[in-house]
RODO-2510 file (C-alpha; in nm, 4 decimals, decimal comma):
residues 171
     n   res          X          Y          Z
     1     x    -1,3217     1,7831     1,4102
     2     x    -1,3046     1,6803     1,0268
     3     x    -1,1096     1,4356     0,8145
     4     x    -0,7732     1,5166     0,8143
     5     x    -0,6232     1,5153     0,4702
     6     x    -0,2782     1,6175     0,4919
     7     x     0,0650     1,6111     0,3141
     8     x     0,2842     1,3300     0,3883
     9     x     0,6434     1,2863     0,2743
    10     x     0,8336     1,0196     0,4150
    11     x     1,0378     0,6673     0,3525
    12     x     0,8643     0,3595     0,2486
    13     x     0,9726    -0,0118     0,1130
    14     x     0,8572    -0,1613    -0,1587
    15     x     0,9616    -0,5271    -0,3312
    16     x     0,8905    -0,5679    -0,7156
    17     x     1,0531    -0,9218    -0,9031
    18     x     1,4042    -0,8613    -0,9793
    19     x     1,5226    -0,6487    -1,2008
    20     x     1,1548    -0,4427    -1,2075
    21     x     1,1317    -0,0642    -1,1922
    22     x     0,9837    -0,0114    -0,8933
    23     x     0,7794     0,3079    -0,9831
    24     x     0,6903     0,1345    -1,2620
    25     x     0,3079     0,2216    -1,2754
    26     x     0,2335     0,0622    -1,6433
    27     x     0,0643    -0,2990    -1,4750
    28     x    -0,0602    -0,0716    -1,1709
    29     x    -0,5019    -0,1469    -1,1714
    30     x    -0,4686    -0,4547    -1,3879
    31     x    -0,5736    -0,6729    -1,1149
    32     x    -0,7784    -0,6384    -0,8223
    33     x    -0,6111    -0,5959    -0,4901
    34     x    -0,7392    -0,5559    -0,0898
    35     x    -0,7508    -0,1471    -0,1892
    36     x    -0,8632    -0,1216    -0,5789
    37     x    -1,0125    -0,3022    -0,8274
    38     x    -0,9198    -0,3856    -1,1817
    39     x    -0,9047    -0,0581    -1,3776
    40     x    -0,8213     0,1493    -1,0745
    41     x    -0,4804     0,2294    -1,0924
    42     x    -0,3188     0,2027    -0,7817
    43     x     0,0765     0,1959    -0,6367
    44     x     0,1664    -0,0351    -0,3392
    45     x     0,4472     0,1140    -0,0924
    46     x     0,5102    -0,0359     0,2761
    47     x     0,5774     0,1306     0,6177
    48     x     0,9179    -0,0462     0,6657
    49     x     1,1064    -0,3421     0,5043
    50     x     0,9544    -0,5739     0,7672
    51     x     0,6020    -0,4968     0,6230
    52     x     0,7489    -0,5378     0,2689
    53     x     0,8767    -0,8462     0,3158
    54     x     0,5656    -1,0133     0,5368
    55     x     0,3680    -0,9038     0,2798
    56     x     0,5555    -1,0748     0,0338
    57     x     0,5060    -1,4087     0,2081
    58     x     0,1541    -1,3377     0,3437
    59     x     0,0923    -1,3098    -0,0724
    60     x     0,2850    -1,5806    -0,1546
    61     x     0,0910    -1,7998     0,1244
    62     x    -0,2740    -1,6862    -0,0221
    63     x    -0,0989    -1,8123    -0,3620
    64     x    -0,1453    -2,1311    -0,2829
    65     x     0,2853    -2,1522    -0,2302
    66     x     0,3872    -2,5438    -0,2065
    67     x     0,6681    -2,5984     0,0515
    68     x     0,9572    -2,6989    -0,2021
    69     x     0,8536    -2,5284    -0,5134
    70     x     1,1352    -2,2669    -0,5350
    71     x     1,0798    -1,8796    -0,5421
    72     x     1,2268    -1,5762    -0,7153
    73     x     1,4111    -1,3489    -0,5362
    74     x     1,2573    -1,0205    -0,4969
    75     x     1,4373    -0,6734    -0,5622
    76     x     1,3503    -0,4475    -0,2026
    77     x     1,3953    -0,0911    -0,2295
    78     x     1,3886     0,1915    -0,0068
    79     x     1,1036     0,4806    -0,1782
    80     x     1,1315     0,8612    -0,0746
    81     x     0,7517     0,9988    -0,1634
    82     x     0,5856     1,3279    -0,1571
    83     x     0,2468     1,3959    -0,1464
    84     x     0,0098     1,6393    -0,1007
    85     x    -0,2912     1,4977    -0,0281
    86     x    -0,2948     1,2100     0,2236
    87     x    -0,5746     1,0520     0,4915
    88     x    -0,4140     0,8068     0,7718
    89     x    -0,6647     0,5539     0,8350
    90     x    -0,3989     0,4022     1,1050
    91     x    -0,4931     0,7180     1,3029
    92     x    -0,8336     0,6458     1,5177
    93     x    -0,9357     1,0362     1,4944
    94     x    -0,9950     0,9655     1,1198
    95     x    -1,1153     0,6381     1,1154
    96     x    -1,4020     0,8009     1,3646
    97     x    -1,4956     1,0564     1,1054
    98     x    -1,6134     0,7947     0,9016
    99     x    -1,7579     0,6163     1,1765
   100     x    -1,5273     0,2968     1,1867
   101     x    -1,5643     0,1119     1,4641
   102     x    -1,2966    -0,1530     1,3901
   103     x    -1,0488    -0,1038     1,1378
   104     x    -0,8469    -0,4363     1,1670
   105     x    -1,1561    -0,5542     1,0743
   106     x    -1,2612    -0,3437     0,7895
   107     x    -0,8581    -0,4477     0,6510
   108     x    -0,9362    -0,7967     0,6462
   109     x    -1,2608    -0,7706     0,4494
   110     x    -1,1307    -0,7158     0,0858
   111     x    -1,4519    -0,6159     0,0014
   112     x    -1,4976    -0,3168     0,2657
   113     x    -1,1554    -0,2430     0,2271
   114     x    -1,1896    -0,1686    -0,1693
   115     x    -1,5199     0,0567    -0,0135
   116     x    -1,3608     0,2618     0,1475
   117     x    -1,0824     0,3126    -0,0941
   118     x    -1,3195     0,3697    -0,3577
   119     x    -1,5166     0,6065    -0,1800
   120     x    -1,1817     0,7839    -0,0814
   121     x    -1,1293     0,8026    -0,4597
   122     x    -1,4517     0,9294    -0,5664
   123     x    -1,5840     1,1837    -0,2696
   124     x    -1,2673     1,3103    -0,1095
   125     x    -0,9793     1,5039    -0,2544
   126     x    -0,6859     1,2934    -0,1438
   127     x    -0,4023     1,0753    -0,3571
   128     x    -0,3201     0,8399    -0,1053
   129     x    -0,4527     0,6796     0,2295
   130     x    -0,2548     0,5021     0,5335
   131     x    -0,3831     0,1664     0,5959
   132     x    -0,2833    -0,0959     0,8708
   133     x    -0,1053    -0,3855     0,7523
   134     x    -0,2811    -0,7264     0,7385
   135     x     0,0580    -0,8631     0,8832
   136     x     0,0600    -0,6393     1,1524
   137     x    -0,2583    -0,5716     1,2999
   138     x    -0,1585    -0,5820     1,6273
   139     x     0,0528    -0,2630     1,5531
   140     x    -0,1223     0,0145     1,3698
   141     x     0,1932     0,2092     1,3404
   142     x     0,2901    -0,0323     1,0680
   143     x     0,0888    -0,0186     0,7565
   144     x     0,0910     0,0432     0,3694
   145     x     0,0495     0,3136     0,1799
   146     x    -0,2052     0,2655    -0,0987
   147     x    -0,1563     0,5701    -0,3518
   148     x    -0,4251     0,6229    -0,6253
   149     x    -0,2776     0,6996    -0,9201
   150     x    -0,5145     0,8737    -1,1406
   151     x    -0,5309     1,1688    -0,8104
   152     x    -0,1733     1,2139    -0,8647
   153     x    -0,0830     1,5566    -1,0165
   154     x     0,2054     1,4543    -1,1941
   155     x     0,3890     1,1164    -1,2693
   156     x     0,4491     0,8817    -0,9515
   157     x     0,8313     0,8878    -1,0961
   158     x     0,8355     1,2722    -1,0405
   159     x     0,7236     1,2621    -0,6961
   160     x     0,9298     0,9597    -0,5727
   161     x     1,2507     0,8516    -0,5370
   162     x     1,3395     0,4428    -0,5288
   163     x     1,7328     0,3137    -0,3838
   164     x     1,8047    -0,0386    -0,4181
   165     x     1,8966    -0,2304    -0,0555
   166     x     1,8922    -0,5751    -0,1678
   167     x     1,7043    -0,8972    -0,2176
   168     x     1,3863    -1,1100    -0,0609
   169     x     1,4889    -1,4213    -0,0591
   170     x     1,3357    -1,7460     0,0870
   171     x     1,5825    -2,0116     0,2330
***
């Protein structure tokens, strides 16, 4: 058995501040996140709107958000993608081939995390891995998909489609 590294085309979420493109890739790799570091360019799309908008809040939270202190509303679309080369690290079969024992783990070290995304990025010929949510660990079929830019063949905005659904909002 061998990594698999498959297409993948499909429906994901993403939320961007309102009124942002949302395949927008200009700021992508400016700043680090849990899958890249700064000058790796990297897009951000979620499994379903409830993993958009958790991860919104779970952000928000390690923000330092003060109760009170109002919040913009963010603009939640609906992304069609289509991509060629794709590794599901929510599926156990992979995460074996490169001998990872616990993957909810793995997610919630930042610094493992961006390991195996970089190593992803340098040693194996995919665009884009499936990763389990931090907001959802306890269901591995929710999750984001991390795409790395600079593996893309063409543009992000020629390979996706974005539809607006509506607003994030906090009460």
């Amino acid at each position: 058995m061998s990594l698999r590294i498959e297409p993948w085309r499909g429906t994901t979420f993403r939320h961007v501040p309102k009124g942002a493109r949302p395949l927008d890739t200009s700021r992508a790799g400016l700043a680090r996140g849990r899958w890249n570091l700064p000058g790796e360019p990297t897009h951000y799309l979620a499994s379903s709107r409830e993993v958009a908008a958790t991860e919104w809040l779970r952000h928000l939270e390690d923000a330092g958000l003060s109760a009170g202190v109002p919040v913009p509303p963010r603009d939640l679309y609906e992304v069609t993608v289509s991509l060629e080369r794709a590794i599901d690290f929510r599926d156990g079969a992979n995460q074996a081939q490169l001998s990872i024992d616990d993957m909810s783990k793995l997610v919630l070290d930042p610094g493992a995390a961006r390991a195996l995304a970089t190593f992803v990025r340098s040693a194996l010929d995919a665009e884009a891995i499936w990763v389990p949510s931090v907001a959802f660990l306890d269901n591995q079929n929710q999750g984001n998909l991390v795409i790395f830019l600079e593996r893309l063949d063409r543009p992000l905005v020629d390979l996706a489609t974005a539809r607006l659904l509506g607003q994030l909002t906090l009460p």
